[in-house]
C-alpha positions as CSV (number, residue, x, y, z in Angstrom):
1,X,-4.6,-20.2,22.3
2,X,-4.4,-17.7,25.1
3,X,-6.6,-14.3,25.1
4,X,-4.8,-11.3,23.5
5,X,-6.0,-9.0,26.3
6,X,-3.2,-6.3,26.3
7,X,-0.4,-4.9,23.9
8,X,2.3,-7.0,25.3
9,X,0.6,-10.1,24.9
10,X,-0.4,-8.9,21.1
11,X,3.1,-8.0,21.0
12,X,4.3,-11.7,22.1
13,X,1.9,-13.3,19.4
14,X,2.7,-11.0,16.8
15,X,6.4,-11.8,17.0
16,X,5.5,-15.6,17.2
17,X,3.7,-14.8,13.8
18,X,6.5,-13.2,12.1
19,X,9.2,-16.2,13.0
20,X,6.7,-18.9,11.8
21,X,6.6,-16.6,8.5
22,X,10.5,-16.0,8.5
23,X,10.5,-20.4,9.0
24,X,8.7,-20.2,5.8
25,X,9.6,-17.2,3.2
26,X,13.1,-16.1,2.8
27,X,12.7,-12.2,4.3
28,X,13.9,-9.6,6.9
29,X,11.8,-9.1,10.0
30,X,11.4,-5.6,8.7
31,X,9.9,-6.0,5.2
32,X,7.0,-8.4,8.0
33,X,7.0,-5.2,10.2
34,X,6.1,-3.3,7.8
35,X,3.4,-5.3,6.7
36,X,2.1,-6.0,10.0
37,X,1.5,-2.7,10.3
38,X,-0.6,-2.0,8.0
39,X,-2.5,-5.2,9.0
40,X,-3.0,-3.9,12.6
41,X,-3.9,-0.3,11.0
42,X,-6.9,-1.6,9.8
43,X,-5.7,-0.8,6.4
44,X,-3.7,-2.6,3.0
45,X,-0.4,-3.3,1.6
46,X,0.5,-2.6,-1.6
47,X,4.1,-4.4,-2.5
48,X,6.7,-3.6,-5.7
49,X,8.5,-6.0,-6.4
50,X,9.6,-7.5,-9.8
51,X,8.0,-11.6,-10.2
52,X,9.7,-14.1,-8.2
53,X,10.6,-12.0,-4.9
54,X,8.0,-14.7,-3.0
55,X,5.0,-12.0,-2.3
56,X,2.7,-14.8,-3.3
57,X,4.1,-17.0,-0.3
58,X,4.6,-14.5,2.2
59,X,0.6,-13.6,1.7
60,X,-0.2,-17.3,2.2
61,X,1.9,-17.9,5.1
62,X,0.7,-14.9,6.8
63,X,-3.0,-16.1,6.0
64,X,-1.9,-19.6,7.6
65,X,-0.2,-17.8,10.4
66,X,-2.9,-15.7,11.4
67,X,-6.0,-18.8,10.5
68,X,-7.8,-16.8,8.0
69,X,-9.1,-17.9,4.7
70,X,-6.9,-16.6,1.6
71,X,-7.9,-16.0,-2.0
72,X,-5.2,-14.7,-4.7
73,X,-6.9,-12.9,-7.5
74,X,-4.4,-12.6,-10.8
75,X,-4.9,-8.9,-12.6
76,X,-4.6,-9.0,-15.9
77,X,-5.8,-7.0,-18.7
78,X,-8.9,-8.6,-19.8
79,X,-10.3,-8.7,-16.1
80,X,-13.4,-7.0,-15.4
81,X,-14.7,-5.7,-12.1
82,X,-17.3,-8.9,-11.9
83,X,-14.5,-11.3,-11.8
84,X,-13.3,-9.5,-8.7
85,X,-16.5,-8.6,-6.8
86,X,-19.0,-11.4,-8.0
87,X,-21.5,-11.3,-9.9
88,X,-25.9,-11.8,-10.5
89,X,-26.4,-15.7,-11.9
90,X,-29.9,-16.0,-13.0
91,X,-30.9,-19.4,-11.5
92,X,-33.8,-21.3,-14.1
93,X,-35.2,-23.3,-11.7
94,X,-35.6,-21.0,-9.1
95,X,-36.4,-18.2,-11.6
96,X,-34.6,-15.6,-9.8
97,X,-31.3,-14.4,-10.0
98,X,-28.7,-14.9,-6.7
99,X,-25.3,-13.3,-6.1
100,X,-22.2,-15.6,-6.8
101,X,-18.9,-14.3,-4.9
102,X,-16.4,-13.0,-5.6
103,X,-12.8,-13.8,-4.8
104,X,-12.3,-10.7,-2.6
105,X,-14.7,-12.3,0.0
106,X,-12.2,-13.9,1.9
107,X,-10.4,-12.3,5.2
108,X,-6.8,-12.0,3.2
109,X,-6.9,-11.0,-0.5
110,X,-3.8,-10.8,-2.8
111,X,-4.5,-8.7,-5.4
112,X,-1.2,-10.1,-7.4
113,X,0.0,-7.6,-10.2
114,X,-2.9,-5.1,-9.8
115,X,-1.4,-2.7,-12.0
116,X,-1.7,-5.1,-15.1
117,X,-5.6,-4.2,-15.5
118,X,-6.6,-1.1,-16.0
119,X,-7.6,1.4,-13.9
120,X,-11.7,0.6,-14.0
121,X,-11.1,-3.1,-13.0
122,X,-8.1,-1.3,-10.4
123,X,-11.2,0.7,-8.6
124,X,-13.3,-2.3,-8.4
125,X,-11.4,-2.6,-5.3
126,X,-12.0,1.1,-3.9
127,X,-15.3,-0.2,-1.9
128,X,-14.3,-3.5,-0.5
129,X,-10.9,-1.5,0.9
130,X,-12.5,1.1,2.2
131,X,-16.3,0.5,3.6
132,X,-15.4,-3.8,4.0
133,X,-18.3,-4.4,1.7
134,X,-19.2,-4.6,-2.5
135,X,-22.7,-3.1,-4.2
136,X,-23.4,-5.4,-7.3
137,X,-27.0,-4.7,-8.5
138,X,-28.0,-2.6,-6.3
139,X,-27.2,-4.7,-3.2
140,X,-24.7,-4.4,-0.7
141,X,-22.8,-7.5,0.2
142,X,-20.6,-7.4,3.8
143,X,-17.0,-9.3,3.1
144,X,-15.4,-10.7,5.9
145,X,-13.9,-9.8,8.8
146,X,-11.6,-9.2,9.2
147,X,-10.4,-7.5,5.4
148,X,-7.6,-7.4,4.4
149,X,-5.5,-6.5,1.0
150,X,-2.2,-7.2,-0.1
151,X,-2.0,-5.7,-3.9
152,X,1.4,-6.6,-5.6
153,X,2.5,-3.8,-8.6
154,X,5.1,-4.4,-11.1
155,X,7.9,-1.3,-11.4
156,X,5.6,1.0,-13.7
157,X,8.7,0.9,-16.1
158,X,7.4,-2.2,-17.4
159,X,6.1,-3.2,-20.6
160,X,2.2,-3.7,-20.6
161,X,1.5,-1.8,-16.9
162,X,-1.0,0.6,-15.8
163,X,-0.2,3.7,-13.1
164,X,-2.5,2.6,-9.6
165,X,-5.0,5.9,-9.7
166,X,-4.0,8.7,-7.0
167,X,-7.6,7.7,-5.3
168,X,-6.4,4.1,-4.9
169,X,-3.0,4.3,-3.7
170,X,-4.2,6.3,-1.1
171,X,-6.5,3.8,-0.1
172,X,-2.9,1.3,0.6
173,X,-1.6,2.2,4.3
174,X,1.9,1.0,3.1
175,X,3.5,0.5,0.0
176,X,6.8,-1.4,0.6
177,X,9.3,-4.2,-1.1
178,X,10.6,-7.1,-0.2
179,X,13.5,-7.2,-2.8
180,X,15.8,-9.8,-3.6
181,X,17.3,-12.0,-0.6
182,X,20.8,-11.6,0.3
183,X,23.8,-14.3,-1.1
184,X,22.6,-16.8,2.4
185,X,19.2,-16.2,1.3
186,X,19.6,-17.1,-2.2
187,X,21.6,-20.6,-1.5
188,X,19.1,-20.9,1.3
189,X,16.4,-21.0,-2.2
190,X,18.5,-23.4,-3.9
191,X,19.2,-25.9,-1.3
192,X,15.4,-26.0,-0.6
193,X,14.9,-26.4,-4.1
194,X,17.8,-29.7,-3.9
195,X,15.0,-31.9,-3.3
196,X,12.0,-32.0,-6.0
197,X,9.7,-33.8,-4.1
198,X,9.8,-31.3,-1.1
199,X,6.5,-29.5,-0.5
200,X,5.9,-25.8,0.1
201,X,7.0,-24.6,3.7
202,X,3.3,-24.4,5.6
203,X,2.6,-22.6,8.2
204,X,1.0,-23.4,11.8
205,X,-1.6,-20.7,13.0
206,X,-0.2,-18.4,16.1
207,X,-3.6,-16.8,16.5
208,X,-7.5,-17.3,15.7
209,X,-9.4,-15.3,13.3
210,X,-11.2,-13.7,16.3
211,X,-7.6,-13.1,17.9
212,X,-7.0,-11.2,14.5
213,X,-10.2,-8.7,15.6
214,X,-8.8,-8.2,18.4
215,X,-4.7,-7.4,17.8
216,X,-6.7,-4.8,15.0
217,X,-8.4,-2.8,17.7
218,X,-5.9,-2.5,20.4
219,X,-3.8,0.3,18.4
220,X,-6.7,2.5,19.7
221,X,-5.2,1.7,23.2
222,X,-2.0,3.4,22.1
223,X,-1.3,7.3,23.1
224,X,0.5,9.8,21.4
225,X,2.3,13.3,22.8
226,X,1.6,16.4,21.9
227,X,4.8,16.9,20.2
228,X,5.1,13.8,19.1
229,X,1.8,14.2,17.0
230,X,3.5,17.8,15.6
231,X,5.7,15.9,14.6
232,X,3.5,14.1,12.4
233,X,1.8,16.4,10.6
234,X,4.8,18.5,10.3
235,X,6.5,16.0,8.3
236,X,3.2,15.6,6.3
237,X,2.3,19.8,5.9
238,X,6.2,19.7,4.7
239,X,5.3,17.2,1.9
240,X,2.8,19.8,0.7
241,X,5.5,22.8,0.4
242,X,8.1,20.8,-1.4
243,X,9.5,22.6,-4.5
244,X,9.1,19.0,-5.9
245,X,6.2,18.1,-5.1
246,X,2.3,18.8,-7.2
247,X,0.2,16.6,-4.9
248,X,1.5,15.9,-1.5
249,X,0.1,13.7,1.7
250,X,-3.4,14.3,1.9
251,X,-5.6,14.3,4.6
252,X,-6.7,11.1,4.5
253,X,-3.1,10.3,4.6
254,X,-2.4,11.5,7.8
255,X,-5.0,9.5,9.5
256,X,-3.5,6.6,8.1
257,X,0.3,7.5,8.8
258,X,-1.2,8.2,12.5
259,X,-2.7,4.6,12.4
260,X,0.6,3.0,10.8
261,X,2.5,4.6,13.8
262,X,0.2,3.4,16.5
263,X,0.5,-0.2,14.8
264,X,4.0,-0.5,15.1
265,X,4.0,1.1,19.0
266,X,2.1,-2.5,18.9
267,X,4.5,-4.5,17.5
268,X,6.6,-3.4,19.8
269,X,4.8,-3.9,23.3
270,X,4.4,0.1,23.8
271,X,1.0,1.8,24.5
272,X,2.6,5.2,23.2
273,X,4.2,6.3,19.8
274,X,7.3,7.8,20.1
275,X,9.6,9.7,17.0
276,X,11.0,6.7,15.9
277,X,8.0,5.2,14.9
278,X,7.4,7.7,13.0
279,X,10.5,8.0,11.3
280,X,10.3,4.8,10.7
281,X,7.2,4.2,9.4
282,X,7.4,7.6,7.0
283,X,9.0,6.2,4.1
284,X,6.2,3.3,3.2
285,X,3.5,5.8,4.3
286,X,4.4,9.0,2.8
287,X,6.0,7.5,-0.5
288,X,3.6,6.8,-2.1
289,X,1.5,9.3,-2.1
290,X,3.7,12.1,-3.4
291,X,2.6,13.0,-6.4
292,X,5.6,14.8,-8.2
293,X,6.1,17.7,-10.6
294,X,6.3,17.4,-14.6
295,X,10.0,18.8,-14.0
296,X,10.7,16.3,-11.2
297,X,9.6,13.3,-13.5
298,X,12.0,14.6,-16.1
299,X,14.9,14.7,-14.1
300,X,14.1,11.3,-12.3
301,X,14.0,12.5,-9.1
302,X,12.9,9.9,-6.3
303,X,10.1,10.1,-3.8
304,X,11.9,8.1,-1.6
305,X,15.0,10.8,-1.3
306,X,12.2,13.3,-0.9
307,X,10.7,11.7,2.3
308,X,14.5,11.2,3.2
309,X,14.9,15.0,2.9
310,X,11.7,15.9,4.9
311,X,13.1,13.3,7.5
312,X,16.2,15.3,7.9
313,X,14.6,18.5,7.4
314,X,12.1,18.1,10.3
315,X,13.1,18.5,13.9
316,X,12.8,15.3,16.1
317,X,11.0,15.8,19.4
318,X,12.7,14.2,22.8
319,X,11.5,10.7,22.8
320,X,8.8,10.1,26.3
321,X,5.7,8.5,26.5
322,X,2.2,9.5,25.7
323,X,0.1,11.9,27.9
324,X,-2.1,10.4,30.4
């Protein structure tokens, strides 16, 4: 495998990644934009989807794609923070106690259904997402890198769920879906499924784990105009003054929408950000982090159509390239 040395070489291996995923989950390219992005934002992914979209699959063909060791952690409501983390075995013969791992020490976890525990075993999480590390008795243990989550949540209509605290949504650089495939898609599932004895699709790797460092650090390379980056926080100080709207994007969110839009300049070979990146990339970053009024909750109004407003609401600077 070649150096990634540049952004259109990252660009060039990062589309190589998403076909080999496309050869083995049934998805659009931008549902794997999107969470490419937030891979390459040195940040999370938190999905919605209803069971049986293939979120489980995408996160191990991505981990096969990209050579880096998987481990999918199932929520549910007896879990406890230990089970995640690790925990202190006391060892008789050695008459000591050592550390045994946890599941999130691996490069790519999937935190499947994450909302189905409650909200301490949820925060478990916080540390290892944030700081790339877990304290159990009062040591700190380094995970992997690189770290990276991919937390699924059920819609929180259903039965038996609990709401993702406003501390850890934040913490997700994206939240997207990958919804149900279209009517090709769908035959595309049966005919695969024609044959019993065929195996899951696999996935050859594109890139080292090393490789993986390196594609997360080149978004620093990217460059952003001064209007451009206006633009930004306009859109985000807007969120804020919304009639609808108790809690919007906080500070910490801007940092990571600013991150999410360098990302996808990546993904597409450009060393600047320009307004459609971040019109693009403001749904599954801003979205979730709304936190809407008692009266908007009543009347079932959707964050999504709220973004969508401030997106229309917002002058769009002339699309150029980034200041020298």
């Amino acid at each position: 495998m070649d150096a990634i040395q540049d952004i259109e070489t990252a660009a060039e291996s990062i589309t190589t990644v998403i076909d080999r995923i496309r050869d083995a989950v049934i998805t659009d390219r931008q549902f794997l934009e999107t969470v490419t992005t937030g891979l390459l934002a040195r940040g999370h992914v938190l999905l919605e989807d209803v069971p049986g979209t293939g979120k489980t699959l995408t996160a191990i063909a991505l981990a096969e794609a990209l050579d880096l060791e998987f481990n999918r952690i199932q929520f549910t409501p007896d879990l406890l923070p230990s089970d995640i983390t690790g925990s202190q075995i006391y060892n008789e013969q050695a008459g000591e106690f050592r550390f045994q791992r946890g599941p999130v020490f691996a490069n790519i976890v999937l935190a499947d259904e994450i909302n189905r525990a409650p909200p301490k075993t949820q925060s478990a999480l916080l540390e290892a997402m944030d700081e790339g590390q877990v304290s159990v008795g009062g040591t700190t243990y380094e995970l992997p890198d690189p770290f990276f989550v991919i937390a699924t949540q059920n819609p929180i209509e259903q039965e038996g769920t609990f709401r993702l605290p406003e501390a850890q949504r934040d913490r997700f650089v994206v939240k997207t879906s990958i919804g149900y495939p279209d009517r090709s898609g769908e035959i595309e599932l049966i005919t695969r499924r024609e044959n019993r004895t065929t195996q899951m699709p696999t996935v050859d790797p594109v890139v080292t784990a090393e490789q993986v460092t390196t594609l997360r650090q080149l978004p620093e390379q990217v460059g952003i105009k001064a209007e451009v980056k206006g633009y930004l926080v306009d859109l985000v100080r807007a969120s804020r003054e919304d009639s609808r709207v108790d809690v919007g994007v906080s500070p910490r969110g801007v940092q990571r929408f600013f991150e999410a839009a360098r990302g996808r300049a990546v993904i597409h070979g450009r060393s600047y950000v320009t307004p459609d990146d971040i019109k693009t990339i403001a749904p599954p970053v801003m979205t979730h982090r709304l936190v809407l009024t008692s009266e908007a909750d009543i009347k079932d109004v959707d964050a999504t159509d709220i973004v969508a407003d401030l997106l229309d609401s917002i002058e769009v600077p002339a699309a150029t390239a980034a200041d020298d």
